[in-house]
C-alpha positions as CSV (number, residue, x, y, z in Angstrom):
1,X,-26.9,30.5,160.6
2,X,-26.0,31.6,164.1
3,X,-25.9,29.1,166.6
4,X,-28.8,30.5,168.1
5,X,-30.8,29.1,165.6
6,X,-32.4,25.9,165.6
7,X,-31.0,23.2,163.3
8,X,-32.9,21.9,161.1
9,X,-33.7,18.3,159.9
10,X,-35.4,16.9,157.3
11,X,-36.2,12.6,158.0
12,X,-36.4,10.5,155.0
13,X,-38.9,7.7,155.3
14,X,-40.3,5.3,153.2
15,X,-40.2,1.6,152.4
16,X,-37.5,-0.7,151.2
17,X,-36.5,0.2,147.8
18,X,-38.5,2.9,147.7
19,X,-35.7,5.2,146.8
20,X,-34.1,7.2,149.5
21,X,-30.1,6.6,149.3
22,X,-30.7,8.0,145.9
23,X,-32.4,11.1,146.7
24,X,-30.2,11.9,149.3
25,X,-27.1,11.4,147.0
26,X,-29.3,13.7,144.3
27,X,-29.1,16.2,147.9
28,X,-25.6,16.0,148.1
29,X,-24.7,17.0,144.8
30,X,-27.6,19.7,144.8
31,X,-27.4,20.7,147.9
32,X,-29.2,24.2,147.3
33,X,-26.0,26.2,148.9
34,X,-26.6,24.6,152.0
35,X,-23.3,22.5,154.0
36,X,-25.3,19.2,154.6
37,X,-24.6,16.3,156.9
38,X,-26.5,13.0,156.5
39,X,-27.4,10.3,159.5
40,X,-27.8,7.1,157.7
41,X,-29.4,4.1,159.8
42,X,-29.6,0.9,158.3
43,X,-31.3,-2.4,158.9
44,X,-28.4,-4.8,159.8
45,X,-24.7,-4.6,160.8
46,X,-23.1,-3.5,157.6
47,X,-23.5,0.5,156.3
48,X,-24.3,-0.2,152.7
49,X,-26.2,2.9,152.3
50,X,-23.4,4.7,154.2
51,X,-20.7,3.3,151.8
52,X,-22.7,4.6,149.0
53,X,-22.7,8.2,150.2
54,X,-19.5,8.4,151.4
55,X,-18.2,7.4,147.8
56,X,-20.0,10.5,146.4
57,X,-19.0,13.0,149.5
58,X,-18.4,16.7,147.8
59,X,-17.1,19.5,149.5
60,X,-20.9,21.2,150.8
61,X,-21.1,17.2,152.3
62,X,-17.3,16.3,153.3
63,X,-17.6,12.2,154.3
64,X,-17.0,13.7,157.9
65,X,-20.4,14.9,157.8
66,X,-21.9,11.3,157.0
67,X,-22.6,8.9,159.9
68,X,-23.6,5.5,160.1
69,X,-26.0,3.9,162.5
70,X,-26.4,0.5,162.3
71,X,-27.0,-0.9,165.7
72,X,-31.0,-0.7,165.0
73,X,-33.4,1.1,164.2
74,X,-32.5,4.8,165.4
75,X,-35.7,5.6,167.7
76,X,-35.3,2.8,169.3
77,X,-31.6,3.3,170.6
78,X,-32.1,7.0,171.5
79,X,-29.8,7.3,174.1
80,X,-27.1,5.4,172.9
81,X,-26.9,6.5,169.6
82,X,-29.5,9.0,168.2
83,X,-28.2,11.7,170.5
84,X,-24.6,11.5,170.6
85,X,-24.4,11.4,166.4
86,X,-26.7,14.6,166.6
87,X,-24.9,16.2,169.1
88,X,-21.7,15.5,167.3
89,X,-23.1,17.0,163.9
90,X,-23.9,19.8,165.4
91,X,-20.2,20.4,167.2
92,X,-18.9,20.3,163.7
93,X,-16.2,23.3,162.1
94,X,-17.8,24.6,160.1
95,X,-21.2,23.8,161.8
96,X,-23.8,22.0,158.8
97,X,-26.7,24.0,157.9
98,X,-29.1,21.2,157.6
99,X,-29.3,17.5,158.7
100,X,-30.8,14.8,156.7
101,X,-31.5,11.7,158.2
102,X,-32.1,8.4,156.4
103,X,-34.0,6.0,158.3
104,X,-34.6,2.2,157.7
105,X,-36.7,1.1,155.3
106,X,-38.5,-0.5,158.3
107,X,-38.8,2.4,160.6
108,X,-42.1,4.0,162.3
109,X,-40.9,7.6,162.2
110,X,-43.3,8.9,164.7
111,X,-41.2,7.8,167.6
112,X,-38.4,9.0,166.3
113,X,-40.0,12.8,166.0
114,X,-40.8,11.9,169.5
115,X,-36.8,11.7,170.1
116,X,-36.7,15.4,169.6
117,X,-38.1,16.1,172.7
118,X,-34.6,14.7,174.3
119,X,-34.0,17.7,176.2
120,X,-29.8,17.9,175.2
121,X,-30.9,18.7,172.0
122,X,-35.0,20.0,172.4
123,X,-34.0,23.4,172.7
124,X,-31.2,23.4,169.5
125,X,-32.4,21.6,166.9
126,X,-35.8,21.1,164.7
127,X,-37.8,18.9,162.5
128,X,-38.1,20.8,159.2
129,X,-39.8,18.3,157.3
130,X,-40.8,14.3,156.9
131,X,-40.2,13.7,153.4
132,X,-42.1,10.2,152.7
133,X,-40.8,8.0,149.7
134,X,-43.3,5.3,147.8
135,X,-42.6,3.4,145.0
136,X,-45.3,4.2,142.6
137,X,-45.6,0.7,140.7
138,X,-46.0,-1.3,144.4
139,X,-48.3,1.0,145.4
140,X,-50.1,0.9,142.3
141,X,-50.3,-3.0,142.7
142,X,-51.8,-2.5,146.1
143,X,-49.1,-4.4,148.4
144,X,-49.6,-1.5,151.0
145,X,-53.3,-0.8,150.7
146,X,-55.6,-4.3,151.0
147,X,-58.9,-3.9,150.2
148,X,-60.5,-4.1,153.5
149,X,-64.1,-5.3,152.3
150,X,-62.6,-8.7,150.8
151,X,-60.3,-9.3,153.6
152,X,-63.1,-9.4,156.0
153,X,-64.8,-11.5,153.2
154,X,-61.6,-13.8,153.3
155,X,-61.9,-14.1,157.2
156,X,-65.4,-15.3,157.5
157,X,-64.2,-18.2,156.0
158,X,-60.9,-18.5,158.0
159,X,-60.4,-16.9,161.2
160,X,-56.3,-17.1,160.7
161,X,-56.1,-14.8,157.8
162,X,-55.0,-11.1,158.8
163,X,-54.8,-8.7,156.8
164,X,-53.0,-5.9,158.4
165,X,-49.5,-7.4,158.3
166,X,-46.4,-5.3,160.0
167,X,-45.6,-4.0,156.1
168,X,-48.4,-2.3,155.1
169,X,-48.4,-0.3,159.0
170,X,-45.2,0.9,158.4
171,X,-46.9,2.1,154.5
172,X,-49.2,3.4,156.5
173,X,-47.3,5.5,159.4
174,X,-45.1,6.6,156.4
175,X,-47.5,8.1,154.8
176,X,-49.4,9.5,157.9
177,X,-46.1,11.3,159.4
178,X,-45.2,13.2,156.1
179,X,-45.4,16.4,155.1
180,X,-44.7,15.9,151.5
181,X,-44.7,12.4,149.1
182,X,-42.3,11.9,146.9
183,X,-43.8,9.0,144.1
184,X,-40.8,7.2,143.0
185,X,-40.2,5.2,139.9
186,X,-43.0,6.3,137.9
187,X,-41.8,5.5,134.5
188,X,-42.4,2.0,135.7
189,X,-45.8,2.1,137.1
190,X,-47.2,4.3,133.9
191,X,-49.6,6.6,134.1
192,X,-52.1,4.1,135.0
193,X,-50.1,3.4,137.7
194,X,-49.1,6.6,138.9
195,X,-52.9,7.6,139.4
196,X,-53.6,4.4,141.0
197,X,-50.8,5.1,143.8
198,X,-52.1,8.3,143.5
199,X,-55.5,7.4,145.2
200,X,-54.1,5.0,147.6
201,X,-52.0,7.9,149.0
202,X,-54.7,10.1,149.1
203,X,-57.4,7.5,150.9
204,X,-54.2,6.5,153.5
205,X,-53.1,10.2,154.4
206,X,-54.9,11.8,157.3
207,X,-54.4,15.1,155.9
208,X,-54.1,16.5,152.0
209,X,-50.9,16.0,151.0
210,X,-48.7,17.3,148.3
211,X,-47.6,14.1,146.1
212,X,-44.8,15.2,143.4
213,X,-43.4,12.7,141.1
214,X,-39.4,11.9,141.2
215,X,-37.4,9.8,139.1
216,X,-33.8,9.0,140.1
217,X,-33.7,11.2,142.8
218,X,-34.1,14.5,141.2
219,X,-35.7,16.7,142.9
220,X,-35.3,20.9,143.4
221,X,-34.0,21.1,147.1
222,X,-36.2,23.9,147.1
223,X,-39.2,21.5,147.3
224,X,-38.4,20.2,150.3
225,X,-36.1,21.4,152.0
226,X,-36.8,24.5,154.2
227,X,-40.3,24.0,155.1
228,X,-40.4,24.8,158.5
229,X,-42.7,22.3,159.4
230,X,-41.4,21.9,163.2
231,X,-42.7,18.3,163.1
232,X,-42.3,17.6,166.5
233,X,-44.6,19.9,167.8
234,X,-47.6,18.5,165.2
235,X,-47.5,15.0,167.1
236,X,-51.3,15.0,167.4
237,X,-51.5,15.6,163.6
238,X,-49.6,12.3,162.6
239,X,-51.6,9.3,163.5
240,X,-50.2,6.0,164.0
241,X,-50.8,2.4,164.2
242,X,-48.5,2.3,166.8
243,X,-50.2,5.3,169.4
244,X,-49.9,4.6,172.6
245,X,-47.8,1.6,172.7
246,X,-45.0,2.3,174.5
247,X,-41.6,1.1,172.3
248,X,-41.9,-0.8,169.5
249,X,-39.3,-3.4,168.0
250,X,-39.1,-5.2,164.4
251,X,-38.9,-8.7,165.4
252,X,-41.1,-9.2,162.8
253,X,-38.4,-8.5,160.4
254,X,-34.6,-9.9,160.1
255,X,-31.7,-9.4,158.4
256,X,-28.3,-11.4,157.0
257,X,-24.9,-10.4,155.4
258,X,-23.5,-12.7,152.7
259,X,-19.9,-12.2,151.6
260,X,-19.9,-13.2,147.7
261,X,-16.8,-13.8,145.8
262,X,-15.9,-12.4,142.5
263,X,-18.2,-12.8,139.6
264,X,-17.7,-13.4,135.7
265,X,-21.0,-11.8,134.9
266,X,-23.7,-9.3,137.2
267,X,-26.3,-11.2,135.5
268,X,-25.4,-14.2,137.3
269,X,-26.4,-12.8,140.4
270,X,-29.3,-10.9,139.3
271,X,-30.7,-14.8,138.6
272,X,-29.9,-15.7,142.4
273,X,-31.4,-12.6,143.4
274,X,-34.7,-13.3,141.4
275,X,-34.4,-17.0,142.9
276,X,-34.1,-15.8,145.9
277,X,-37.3,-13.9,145.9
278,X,-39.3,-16.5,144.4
279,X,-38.0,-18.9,146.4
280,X,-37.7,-17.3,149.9
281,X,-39.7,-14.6,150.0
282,X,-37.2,-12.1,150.2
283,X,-37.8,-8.2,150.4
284,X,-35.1,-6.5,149.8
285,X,-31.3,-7.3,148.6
286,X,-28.9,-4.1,148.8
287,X,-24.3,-4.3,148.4
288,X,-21.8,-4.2,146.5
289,X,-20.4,-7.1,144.6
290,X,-16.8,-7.4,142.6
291,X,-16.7,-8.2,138.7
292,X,-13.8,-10.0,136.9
293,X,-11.8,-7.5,134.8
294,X,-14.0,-4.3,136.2
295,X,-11.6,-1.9,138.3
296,X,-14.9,-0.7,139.7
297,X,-17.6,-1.8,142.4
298,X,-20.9,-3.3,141.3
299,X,-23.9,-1.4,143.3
300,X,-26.9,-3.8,144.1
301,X,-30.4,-2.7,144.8
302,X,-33.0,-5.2,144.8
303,X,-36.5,-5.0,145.7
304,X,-38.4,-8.2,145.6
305,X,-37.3,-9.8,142.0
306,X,-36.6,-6.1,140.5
307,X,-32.8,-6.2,141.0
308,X,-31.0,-2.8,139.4
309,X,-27.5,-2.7,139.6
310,X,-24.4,-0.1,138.1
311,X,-21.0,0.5,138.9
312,X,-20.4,3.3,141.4
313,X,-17.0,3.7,142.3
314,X,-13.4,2.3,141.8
315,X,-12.8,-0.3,144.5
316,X,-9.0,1.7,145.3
317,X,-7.3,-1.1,146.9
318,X,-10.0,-2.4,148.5
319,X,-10.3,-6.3,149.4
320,X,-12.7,-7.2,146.5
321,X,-15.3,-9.1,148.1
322,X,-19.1,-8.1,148.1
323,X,-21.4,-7.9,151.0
324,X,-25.0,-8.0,150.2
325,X,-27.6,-7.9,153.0
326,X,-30.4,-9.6,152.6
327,X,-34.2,-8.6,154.6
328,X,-37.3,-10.6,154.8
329,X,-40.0,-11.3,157.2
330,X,-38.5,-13.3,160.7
331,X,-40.5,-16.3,159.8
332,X,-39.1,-16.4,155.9
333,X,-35.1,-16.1,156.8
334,X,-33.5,-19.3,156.1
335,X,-29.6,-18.3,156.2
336,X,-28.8,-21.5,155.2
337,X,-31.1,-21.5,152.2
338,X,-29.7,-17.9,151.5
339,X,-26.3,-19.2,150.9
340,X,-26.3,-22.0,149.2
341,X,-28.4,-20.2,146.7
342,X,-26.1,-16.4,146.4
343,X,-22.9,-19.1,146.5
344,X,-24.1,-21.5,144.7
């Protein structure tokens, strides 16, 4: 690439859990003969997913090509942040050949194309693609996609019930900013499943889409990388919920980080987890946690009451204390409650 060329970048969306720290670890590793540098930017103060990356850096994806955001969500902090980390990645020896950028699981990622029109980096750089992650068996179950007709059934009889809620717009921009859609997890939804998020995809999308099926993260970087989309000049063809407000926020949404000590057994925590989402409400649970007698780190991803977890790295002198952040709506955080029940 000569630096006449445009850069370009490829923006992971897609909901909590949906998938995307693993498929961009799967892009490391398989990076198609391309040098790589990744933009992670996380909901809350402490870079999980950025810990997670950096622990599998490789040569094509040195951990100096990894940066962390996680002073909010990236289009909203343009200026401060967005810009410099670009302009940084692109001042790199050896320079990368392609940026990957992991939003929040809570992010609109129309403004953020709209960022690209910052004219320090307009002229140098270039959306190649919005690759859109959803997890097949939610899909499936119809959190993201209400059916309309019974809502409005629902409120005749109570004028408080509303059924677009802030989770199922960001679905929704998701899927209406992507050029490709990436159906995670399909061994648990089944095939049944898989056909039903199918059709929800296909009814939210404002445009056919290609939908390929991806399990762990594996996916031929030839798929979707390189596709020369130049996203930010198809604005007009990416409809949002959000058009023609000027900045939006996620108060709606809120975040806390729980230090946990050492524990005799992972299942113990996968029970507070559960609890926790039964309990509280709680989206998404994502850290690192220490075991007793295990030299290596315990990785936990939790959507809901679905908690996975593995070992992912040796902790190499590292205090061993795990930070898990926990997300849920603003008016279902109760730190309180939330510790007493992870420390409990």
């Amino acid at each position: 690439m000569t630096t006449l060329e445009k850069l370009p970048v490829t923006v992971v969306t897609g909901f909590l859990g949906s998938g995307k720290t693993t498929l961009i670890r799967h892009l490391m590793q398989n990076p198609g003969g391309r040098r790589l540098a990744v933009v992670v930017n996380e909901f809350g103060d402490v870079g999980v997913d950025g810990e997670i990356l950096k622990g599998c850096a490789i040569p094509d994806c040195p951990e100096e090509n990894i940066m962390e955001l996680a002073n909010g969500c990236i289009c909203c902090t343009v200026a401060d942040d967005f810009i410099p980390t670009i302009e940084a990645l692109m001042a790199l020896e050896p320079r990368p050949d392609h940026i990957l950028i992991e939003t929040s699981g809570l992010a609109l990622p129309k403004p953020l194309l709209k960022a690209f029109d910052w004219p320090d980096i307009k002229s140098r750089i270039t959306v190649d693609g919005v690759i859109a992650l959803a997890d097949a068996e939610a899909v499936a179950a119809g959190r993201f996609a209400p059916d309309v007709a019974r809502v409005d059934a629902q409120r005749m009889a109570d004028d408080s019930i509303d059924h677009e809620t802030p989770l199922s717009e960001v679905f929704e921009d998701q899927i209406s900013c992507a050029d490709i859609i990436l159906l995670t997890k399909p061994d648990l939804a089944g095939a049944e499943g898989v056909a039903k998020a199918r059709a929800v995809i296909a009814a939210e999308a404002p445009r056919s889409l290609p939908v390929i099926e991806v399990a762990e993260g594996a996916v031929d970087p030839r798929v979707i990388l390189g596709l020369e989309a130049a996203a930010e000049d198809d604005l007009d063809g990416r409809p949002s919920h959000h058009d023609g407000v000027p900045e939006h926020d996620h108060e709606d949404f809120d975040s806390i980080v729980v230090e946990v000590p050492e524990l005799a057994d992972p299942a113990e925590l996968v029970a507070k987890i559960e609890r926790l989402a039964k309990e509280q409400n709680i989206l998404r649970v994502k850290g690192y946690a220490a075991v007793s007698g295990k030299p290596m780190r315990l990785l936990v991803q939790a959507v809901g009451a679905r908690v996975r977890h593995q070992y992912d790295r040796m902790w190499n002198g590292d205090a061993r204390v795990g930070k898990l952040v926990v997300i849920a709506e603003h008016d279902d955080i109760a730190p309180a409650k939330i510790h007493e029940v992870l420390l409990g």
